[in-house]
Legacy VTK file of the C-alpha trace (Angstrom):
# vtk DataFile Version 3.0
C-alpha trace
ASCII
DATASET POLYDATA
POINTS 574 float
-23.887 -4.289 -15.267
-20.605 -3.724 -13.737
-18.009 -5.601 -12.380
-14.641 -3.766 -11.823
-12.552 -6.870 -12.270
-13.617 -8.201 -15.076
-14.058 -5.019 -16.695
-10.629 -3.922 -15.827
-8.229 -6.136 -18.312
-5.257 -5.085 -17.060
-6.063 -6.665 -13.591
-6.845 -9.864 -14.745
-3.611 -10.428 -17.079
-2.001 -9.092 -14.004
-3.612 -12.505 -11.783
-2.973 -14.682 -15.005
0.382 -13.877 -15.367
2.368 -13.442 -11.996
3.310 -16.577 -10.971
2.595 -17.220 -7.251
2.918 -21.088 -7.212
5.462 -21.053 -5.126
3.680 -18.848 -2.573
0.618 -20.354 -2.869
2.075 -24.192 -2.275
3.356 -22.385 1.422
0.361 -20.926 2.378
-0.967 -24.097 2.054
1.204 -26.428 3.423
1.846 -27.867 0.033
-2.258 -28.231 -0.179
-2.254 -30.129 3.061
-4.883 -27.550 4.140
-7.462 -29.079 1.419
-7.313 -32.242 3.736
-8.662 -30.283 6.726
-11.026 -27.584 5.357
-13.466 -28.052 2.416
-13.071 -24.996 1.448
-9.368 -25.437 0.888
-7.801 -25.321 -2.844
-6.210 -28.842 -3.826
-3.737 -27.992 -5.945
-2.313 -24.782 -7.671
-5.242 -24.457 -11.109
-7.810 -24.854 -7.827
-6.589 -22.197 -6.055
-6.318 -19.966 -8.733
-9.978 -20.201 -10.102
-10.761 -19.692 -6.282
-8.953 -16.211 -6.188
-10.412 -15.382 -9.455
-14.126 -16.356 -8.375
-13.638 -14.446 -5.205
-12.359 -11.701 -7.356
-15.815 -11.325 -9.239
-17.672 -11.292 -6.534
-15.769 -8.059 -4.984
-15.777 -6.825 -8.822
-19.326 -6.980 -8.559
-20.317 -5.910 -5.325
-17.607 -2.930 -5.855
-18.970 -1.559 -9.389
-22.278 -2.842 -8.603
-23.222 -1.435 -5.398
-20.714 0.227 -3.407
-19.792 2.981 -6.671
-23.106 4.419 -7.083
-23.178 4.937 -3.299
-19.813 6.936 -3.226
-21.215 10.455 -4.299
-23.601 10.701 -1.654
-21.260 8.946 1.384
-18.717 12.087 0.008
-21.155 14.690 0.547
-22.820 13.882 3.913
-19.745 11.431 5.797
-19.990 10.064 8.835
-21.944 11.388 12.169
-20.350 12.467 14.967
-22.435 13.436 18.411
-21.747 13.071 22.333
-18.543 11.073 21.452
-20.118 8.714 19.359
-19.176 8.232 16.320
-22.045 6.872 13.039
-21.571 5.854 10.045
-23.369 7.045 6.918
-26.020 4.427 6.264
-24.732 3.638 2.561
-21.269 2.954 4.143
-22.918 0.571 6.491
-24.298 -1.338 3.725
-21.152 -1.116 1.893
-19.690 -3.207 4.770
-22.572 -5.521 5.479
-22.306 -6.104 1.255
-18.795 -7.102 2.043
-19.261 -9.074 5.346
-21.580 -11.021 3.363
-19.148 -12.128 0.970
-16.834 -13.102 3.946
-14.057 -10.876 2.519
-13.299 -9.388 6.295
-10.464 -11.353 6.877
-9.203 -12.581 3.637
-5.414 -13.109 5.226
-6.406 -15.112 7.863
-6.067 -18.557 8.186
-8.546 -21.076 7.945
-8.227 -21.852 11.740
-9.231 -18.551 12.581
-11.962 -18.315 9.976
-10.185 -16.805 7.242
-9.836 -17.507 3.603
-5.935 -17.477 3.800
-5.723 -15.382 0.652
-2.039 -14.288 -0.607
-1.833 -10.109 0.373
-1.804 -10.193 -3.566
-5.034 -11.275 -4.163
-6.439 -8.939 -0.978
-4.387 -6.134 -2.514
-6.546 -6.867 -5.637
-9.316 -6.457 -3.877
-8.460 -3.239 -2.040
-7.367 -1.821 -5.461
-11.309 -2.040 -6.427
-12.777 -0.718 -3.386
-10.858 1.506 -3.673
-11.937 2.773 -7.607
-15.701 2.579 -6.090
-14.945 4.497 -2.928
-11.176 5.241 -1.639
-12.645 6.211 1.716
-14.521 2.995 2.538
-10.724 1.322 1.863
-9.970 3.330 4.894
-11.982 0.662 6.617
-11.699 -2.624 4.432
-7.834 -2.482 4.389
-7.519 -2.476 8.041
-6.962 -6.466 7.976
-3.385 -5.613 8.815
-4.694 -5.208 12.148
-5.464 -8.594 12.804
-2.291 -9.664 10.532
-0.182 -8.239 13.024
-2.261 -9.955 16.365
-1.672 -12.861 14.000
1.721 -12.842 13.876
2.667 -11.372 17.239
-0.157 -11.852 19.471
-0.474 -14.860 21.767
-2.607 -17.745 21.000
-5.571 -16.597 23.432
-5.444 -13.185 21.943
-5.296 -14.912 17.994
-8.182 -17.066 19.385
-10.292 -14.069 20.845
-10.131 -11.662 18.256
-9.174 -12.922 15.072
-12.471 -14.785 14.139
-14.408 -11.607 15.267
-12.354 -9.821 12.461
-12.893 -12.989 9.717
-16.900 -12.258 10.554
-16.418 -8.464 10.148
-18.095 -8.594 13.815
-14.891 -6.146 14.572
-13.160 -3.784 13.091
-9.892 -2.403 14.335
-7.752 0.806 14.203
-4.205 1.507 13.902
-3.160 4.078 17.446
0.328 5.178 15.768
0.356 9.211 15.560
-0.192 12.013 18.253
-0.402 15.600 18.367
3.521 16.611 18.172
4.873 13.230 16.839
3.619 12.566 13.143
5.745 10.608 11.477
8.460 11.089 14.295
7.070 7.692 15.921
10.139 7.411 18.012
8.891 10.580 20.600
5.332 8.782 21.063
4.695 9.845 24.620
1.089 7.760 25.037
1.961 6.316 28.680
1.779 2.424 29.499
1.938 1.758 33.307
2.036 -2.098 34.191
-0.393 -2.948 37.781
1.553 -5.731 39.447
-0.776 -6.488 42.090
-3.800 -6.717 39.323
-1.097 -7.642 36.038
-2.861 -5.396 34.209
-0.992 -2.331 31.700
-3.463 0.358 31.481
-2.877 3.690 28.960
-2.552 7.262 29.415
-2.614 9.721 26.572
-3.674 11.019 23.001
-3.599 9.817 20.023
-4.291 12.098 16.521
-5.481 11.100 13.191
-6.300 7.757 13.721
-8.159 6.267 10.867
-11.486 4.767 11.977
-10.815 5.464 15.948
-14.137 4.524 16.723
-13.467 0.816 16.003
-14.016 -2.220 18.283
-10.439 -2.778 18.991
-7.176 -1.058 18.747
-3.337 -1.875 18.084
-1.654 1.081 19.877
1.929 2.380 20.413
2.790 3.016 23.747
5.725 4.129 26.083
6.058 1.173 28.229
9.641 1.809 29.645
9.911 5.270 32.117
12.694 7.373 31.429
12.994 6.540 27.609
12.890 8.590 24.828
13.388 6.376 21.397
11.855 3.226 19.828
13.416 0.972 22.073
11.105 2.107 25.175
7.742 1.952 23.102
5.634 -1.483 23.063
2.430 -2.159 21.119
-0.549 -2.586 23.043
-4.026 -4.235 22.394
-7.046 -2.446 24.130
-10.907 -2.670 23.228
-13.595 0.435 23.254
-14.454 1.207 26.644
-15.939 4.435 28.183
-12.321 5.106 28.963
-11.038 5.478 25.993
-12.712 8.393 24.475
-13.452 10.027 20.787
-13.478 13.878 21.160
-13.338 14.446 17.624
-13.766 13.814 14.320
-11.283 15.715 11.525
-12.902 17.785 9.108
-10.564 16.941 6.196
-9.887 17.826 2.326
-11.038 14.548 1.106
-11.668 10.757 2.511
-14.904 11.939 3.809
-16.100 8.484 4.443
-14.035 7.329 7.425
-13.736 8.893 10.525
-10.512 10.448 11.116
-10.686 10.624 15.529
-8.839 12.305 17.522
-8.365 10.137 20.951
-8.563 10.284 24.752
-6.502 7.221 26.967
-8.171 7.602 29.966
-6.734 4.989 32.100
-7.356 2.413 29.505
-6.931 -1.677 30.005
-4.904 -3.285 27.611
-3.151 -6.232 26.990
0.561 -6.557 25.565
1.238 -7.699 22.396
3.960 -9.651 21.481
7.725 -8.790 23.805
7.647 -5.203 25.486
10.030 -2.499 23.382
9.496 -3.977 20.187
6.601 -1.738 19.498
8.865 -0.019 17.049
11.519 -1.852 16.146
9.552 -4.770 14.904
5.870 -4.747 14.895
5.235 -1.485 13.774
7.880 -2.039 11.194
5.794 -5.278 9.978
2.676 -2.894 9.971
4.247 -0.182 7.692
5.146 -2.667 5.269
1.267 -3.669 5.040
-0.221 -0.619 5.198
2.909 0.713 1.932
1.021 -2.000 0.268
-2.546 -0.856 1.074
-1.998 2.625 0.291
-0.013 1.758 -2.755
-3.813 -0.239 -3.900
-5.678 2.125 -2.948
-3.758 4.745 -4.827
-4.324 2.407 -7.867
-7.728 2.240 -7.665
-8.377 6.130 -7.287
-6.081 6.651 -10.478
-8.116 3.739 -12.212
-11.194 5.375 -11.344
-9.620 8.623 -12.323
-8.379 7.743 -15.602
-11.296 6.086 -16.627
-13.632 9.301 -15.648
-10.874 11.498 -17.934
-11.338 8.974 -20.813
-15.444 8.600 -20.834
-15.473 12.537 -20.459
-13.184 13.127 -23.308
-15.011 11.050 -25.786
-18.163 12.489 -24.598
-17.313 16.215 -24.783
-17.173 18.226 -28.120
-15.128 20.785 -29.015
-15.090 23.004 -32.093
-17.144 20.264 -33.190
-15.218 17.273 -32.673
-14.890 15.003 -29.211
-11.828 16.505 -27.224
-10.252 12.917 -27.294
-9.384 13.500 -30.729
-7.236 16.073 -29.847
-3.120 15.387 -29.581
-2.693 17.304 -26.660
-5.538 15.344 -24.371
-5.325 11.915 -25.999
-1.227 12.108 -25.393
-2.283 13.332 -21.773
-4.698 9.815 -21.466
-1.587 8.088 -23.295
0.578 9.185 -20.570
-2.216 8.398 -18.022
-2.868 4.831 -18.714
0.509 3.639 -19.180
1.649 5.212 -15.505
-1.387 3.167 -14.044
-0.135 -0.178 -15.901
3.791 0.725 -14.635
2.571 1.167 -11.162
0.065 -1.468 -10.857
3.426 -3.570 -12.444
5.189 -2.798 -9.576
2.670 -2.792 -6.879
1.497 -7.189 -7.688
5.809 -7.592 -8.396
5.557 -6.276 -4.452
3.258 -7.947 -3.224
4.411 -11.593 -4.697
7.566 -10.766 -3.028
5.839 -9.756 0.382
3.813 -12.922 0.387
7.009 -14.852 -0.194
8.579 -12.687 2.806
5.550 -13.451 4.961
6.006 -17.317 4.475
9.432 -17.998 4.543
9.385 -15.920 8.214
6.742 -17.552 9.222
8.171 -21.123 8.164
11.569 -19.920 9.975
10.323 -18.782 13.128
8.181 -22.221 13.031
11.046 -24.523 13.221
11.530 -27.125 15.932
13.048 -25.086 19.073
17.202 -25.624 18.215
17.005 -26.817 15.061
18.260 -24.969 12.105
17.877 -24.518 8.445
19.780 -22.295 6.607
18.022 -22.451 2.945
15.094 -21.127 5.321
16.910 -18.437 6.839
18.685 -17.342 3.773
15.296 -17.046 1.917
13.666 -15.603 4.788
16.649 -12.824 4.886
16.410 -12.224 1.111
12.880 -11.935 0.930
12.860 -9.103 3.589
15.401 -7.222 2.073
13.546 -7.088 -1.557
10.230 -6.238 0.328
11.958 -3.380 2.235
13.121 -1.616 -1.007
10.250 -2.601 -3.097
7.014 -1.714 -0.342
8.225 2.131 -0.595
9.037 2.000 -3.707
5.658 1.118 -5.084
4.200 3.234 -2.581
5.759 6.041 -3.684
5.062 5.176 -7.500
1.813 4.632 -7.385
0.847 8.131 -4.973
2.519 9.977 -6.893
1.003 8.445 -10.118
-2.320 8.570 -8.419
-2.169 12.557 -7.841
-1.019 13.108 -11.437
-3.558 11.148 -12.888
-6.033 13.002 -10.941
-4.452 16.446 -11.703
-4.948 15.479 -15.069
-8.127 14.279 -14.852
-9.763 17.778 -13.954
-7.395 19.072 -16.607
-9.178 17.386 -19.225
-12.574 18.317 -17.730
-11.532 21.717 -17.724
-14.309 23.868 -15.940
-16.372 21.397 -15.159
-13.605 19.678 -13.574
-13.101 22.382 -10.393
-16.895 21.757 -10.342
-18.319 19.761 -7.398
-21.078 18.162 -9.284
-18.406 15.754 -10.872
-16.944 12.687 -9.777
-13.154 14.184 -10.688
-12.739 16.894 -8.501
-13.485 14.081 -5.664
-10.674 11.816 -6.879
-8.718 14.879 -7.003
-9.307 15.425 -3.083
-9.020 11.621 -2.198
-5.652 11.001 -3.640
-3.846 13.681 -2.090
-3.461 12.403 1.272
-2.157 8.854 -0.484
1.201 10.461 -0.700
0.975 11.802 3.108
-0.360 8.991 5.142
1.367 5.924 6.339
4.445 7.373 5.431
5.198 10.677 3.241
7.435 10.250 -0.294
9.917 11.764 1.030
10.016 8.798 3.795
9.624 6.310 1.219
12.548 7.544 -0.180
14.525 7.237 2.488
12.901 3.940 3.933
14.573 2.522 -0.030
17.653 4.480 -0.607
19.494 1.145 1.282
18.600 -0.963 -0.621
19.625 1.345 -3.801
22.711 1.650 -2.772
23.358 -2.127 -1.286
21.617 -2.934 -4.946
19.810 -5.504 -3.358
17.406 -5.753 -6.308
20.117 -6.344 -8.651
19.348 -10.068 -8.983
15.849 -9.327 -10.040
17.223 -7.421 -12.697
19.919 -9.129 -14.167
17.371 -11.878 -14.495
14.943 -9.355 -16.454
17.403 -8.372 -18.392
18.667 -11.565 -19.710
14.591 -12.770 -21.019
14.786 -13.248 -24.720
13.853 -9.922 -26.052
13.488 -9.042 -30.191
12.613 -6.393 -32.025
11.001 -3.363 -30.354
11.657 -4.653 -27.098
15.507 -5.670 -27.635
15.986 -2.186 -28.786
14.006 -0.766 -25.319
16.286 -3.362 -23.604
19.847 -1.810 -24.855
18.147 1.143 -23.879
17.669 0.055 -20.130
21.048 -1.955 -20.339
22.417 1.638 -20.451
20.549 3.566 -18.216
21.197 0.435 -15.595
24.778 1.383 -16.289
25.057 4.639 -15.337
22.795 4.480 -12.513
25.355 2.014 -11.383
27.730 4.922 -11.779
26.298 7.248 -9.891
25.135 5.122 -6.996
29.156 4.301 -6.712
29.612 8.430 -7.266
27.339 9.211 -4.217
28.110 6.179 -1.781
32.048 7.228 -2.419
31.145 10.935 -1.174
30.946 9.932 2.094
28.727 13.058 2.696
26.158 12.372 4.707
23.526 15.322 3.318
24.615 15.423 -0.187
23.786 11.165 0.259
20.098 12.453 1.301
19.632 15.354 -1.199
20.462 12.703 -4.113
18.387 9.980 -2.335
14.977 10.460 -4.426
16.670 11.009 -7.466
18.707 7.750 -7.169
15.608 5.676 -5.956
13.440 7.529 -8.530
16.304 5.841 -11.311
15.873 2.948 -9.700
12.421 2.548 -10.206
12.870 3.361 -13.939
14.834 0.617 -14.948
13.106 -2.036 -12.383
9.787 -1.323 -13.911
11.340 -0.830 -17.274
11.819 -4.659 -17.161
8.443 -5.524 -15.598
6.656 -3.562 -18.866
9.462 -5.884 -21.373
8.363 -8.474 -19.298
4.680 -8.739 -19.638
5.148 -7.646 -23.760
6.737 -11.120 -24.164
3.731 -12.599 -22.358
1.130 -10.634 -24.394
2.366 -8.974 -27.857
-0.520 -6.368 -27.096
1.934 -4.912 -24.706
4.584 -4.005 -26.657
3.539 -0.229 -27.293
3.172 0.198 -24.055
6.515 -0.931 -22.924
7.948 0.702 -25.704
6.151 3.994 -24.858
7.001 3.692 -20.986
10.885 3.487 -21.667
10.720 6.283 -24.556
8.874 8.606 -21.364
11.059 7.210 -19.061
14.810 8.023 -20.829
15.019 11.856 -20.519
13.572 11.816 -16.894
16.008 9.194 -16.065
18.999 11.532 -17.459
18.155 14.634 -16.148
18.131 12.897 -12.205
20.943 11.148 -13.441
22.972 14.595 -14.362
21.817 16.605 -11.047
23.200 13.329 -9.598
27.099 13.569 -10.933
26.804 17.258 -11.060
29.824 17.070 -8.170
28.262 20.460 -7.258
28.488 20.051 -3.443
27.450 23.860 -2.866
24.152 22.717 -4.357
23.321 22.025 -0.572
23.968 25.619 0.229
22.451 26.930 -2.921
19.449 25.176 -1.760
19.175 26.669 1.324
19.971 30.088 -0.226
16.637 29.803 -2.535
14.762 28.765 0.811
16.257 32.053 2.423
15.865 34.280 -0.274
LINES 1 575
574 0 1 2 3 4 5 6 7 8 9 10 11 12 13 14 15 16 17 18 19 20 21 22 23 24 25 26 27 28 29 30 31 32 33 34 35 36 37 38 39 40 41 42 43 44 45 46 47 48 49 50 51 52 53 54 55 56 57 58 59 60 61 62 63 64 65 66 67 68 69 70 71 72 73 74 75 76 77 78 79 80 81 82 83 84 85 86 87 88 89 90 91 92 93 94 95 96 97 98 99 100 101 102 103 104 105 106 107 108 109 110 111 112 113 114 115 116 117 118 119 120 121 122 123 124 125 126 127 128 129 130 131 132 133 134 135 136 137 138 139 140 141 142 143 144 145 146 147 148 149 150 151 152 153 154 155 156 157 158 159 160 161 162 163 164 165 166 167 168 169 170 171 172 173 174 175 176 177 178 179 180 181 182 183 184 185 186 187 188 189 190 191 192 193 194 195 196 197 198 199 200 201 202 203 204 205 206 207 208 209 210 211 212 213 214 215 216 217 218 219 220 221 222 223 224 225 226 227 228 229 230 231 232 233 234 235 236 237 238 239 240 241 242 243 244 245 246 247 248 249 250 251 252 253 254 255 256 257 258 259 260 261 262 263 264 265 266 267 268 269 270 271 272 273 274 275 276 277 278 279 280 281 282 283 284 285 286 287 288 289 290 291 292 293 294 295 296 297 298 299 300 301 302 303 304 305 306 307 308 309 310 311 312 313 314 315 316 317 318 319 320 321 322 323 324 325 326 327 328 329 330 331 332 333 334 335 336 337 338 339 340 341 342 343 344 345 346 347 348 349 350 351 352 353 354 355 356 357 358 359 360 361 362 363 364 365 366 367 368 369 370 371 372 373 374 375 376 377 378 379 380 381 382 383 384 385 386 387 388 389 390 391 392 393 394 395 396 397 398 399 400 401 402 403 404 405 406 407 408 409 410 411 412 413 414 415 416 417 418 419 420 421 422 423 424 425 426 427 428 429 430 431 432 433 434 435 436 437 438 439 440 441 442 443 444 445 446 447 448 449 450 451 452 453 454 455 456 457 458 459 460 461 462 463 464 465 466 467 468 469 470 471 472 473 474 475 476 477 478 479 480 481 482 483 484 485 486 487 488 489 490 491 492 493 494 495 496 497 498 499 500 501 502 503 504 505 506 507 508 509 510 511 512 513 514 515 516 517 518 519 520 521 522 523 524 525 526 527 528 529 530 531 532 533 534 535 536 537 538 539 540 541 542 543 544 545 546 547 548 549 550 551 552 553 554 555 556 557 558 559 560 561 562 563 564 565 566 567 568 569 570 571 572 573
């Protein structure tokens, strides 16, 4: 029997340990909920043996079911014929399994038929349907969708579709990318014309690489303003599948064979606004990027889990001048180097997400106030909280992608041979994790979407706090180590903002958010040791990796070589 939660020790210290009273007290009105629904947790203890039961379940359905189905849903995908799109069979069991358990529309509230979960505990969840199958993720961490009709949508649209999501009677799609945009989502062209005499917007257009375009409904970015060109003319749009709106093909791609990837036809399609016309941009798809950082970031997780775990059974198993390969220095330092990337990042990524949760309810409680009365605790929290989950949603996103590619270049590394080979499960991890640092926003975007709040130090609170935990031994010498790194990086943040140089700012960017990352997680690994002695080695190990990469970004940083910029483009040219 398996069950990838409670196999996977890491992930429950994780839920033991990060403390979400205070975001689990909002979500439920202080546990007033519990006096409306049964099903409602009582008090903090209650809700936490809740998320952990619920936890199991998906643990089990995930390692139970849905694993031993991924091989077979990689080889032979979905079905695509006349502009209809079919899932494999196995994935349609996958989601029934998951319907079932009512795990559709976690977010949601009650009201709406939802189990009003934290995004923590969803991301939880992603992060293991992910290890059994990264492509049926593709369709399971869509919830966003109806996250964002939640939030922005009027009541008769919340009251329409939101329970058909919490069933899993819908699923939804995210319209963002066309042919020539990508990630330029300020030039989407997609037409919205508004009928006056019926009051009805119809759409005009295409739409590329949309994950699962064949879905019930669809959240798409449109032009709504003629004679724009940037975000401020776009507006997000909700439409349903009609003969109008029209598949004409399915991508044939490297990996993620298990979704559809669609590329789209707006025929004159109905729609219905959602939320205040050319905000599209600005603000809604804004709130969506910050989800889907976070679902990408779990998913990542789950395919390096899943990776890592394939590298380690394989090592043990395979002999080599008569002895397993595991025994080896130069594999079991590559597993070493493995595991402890997947503990930093999944570190990170539930840090995130506690802080998004507490972003999501303090905006929520803010915007909920009395029309003209004010609260300025509320808006101060609300304010903070935004700020940390701006630098810290690309920053985990781009820690854990990048982890998760590593850990599955390493993976076929220590398979060797029979790694390249398609009759193992790591050249398919391998494939899968590669787009993780593409989609939903590149790195290099990440990067840039964080380098703000580097340089504002937003998360400088956070870390002074870390910093000041009673550390001893091992991990008050790993402390003085991050005490200086932390000071230096706060010299070279001041070297590059004082440069006033626009692209040598942007050429530093990754390095500096890259630095920042070090010493932030640095504290998270210290952290957990004093929670769990256990841990200790593996803070101790992280830090010891992390010094020399921190000082060689740190010296390209106060080189003060400003022709580096040219020099760059002279290696491009040569």
């Amino acid at each position: 029997m398996s069950n990838f939660f409670t196999d996977n020790k890491d992930l429950q210290f994780t839920l033991a340990n990060l403390d979400l009273e205070e975001v689990v007290a909002l979500r439920e009105e202080k546990y007033a909920e519990s006096k409306k629904y049964d099903h409602a947790p009582v008090d903090y203890k209650d809700a936490m043996d809740s998320y952990r039961r619920v936890l199991e379940v998906i643990g089990e359905i995930t390692g139970e079911r849905i694993e031993p189905r991924s091989r077979q849903i990689d080889e032979e995908g979905p079905h695509f014929e006349n502009g209809v799109v079919t899932y494999h069979p196995l994935t349609q069991k996958n989601i029934q399994d998951l319907r079932n358990a009512g795990v559709m529309g976690v977010m949601l509230p009650y009201k709406y038929g939802g189990l009003n979960l934290p995004n923590t505990v969803y991301t939880m969840m992603t992060e293991m349907v992910s290890r059994a199958d990264a492509s049926l993720q593709n369709l399971f961490g869509l919830q966003d969708i109806s996250e964002t009709i939640y939030d922005f949508g009027t009541e008769e649209q919340k009251t329409k579709y939101l329970p058909q999501f919490a069933t899993g009677e819908a699923d939804g799609s995210m319209d963002l990318t066309e042919p020539d945009s990508g990630s330029d989502l300020q030039s989407v062209r997609l037409k919205a014309s508004f009928d006056p005499k019926t009051g009805q917007w119809y759409l005009d257009g295409m739409k590329r690489f949309i994950t699962n375009g064949c879905a019930k409904i669809h959240l798409v970015l449109a032009r709504s303003e003629e004679g724009t060109s940037d975000g401020r003319g776009l507006s997000m749009f909700i439409c349903e599948a009609c003969p109008q709106l029209v598949v004409r093909r399915i991508e044939h791609k490297l990996g993620i064979h298990g979704v559809a990837t669609c590329e789209l036809q707006y025929n004159h399609v109905p729609a219905q606004l959602c939320g205040q016309k050319r905000r599209g941009l600005t603000k809604y798809v804004m709130s969506l990027m910050n989800g889907a950082r976070v679902a990408i970031s779990g998913q990542a997780l789950g395919i390096a889990e899943a990776s890592y775990r394939e590298a380690k059974k394989y090592a043990a198993e395979r002999e080599q001048f008569k002895s397993p390969i595991d025994k080896f220095p130069a594999v079991y330092d590559m597993l070493t180097r493995m595991k402890i990337k997947i503990l930093a990042s999944r570190t990170l990524l539930y840090e995130t997400t506690k802080h998004v949760d507490l972003r999501a309810c303090y905006v929520k409680k803010f915007e909920n106030l009395p029309e003209g009365q004010v609260n300025e605790e509320l808006r101060e929290k609300q304010k903070y909280y935004s700020k940390v989950a701006a630098v810290l949603t690309p920053m985990s996103k781009a820690l854990c992608t990048e982890v998760a590619n590593q850990v599955a270049y390493d993976t076929i590394q220590i398979h060797g041979g029979t790694g390249f080979m398609h009759d193992f499960n790591a050249e398919r991890y391998y494939r899968d994790a590669r787009i993780t640092n593409i989609y939903e926003g590149t790195t290099q975007l990440q990067v840039v979407a964080a380098i703000g709040g580097v340089i504002q130090r937003t998360l400088d609170p956070l870390i002074k706090k870390l910093s000041s935990l009673p550390y001893q031994g091992v991990l008050e010498r790993m402390a003085r180590e991050l005490e200086k790194m932390h000071k230096k990086h706060l010299e070279a943040v001041k070297f590059v903002a004082e440069k006033k140089d626009s692209k040598y700012h942007d050429l530093m960017a990754r390095n500096l958010v890259e630095n920042e990352t070090y010493i932030y997680v640095g504290y998270l690994m210290l952290r957990d040791a004093l929670k769990n002695p256990a841990r200790e080695v593996l803070a101790e190990k992280y830090v010891l990796y992390a010094v020399p990469e921190f000082n060689f970004r740190h010296e390209v940083v106060m080189s003060n070589d400003f022709s580096t910029i040219d020099k760059h483009r002279d290696i491009v040219d040569y």
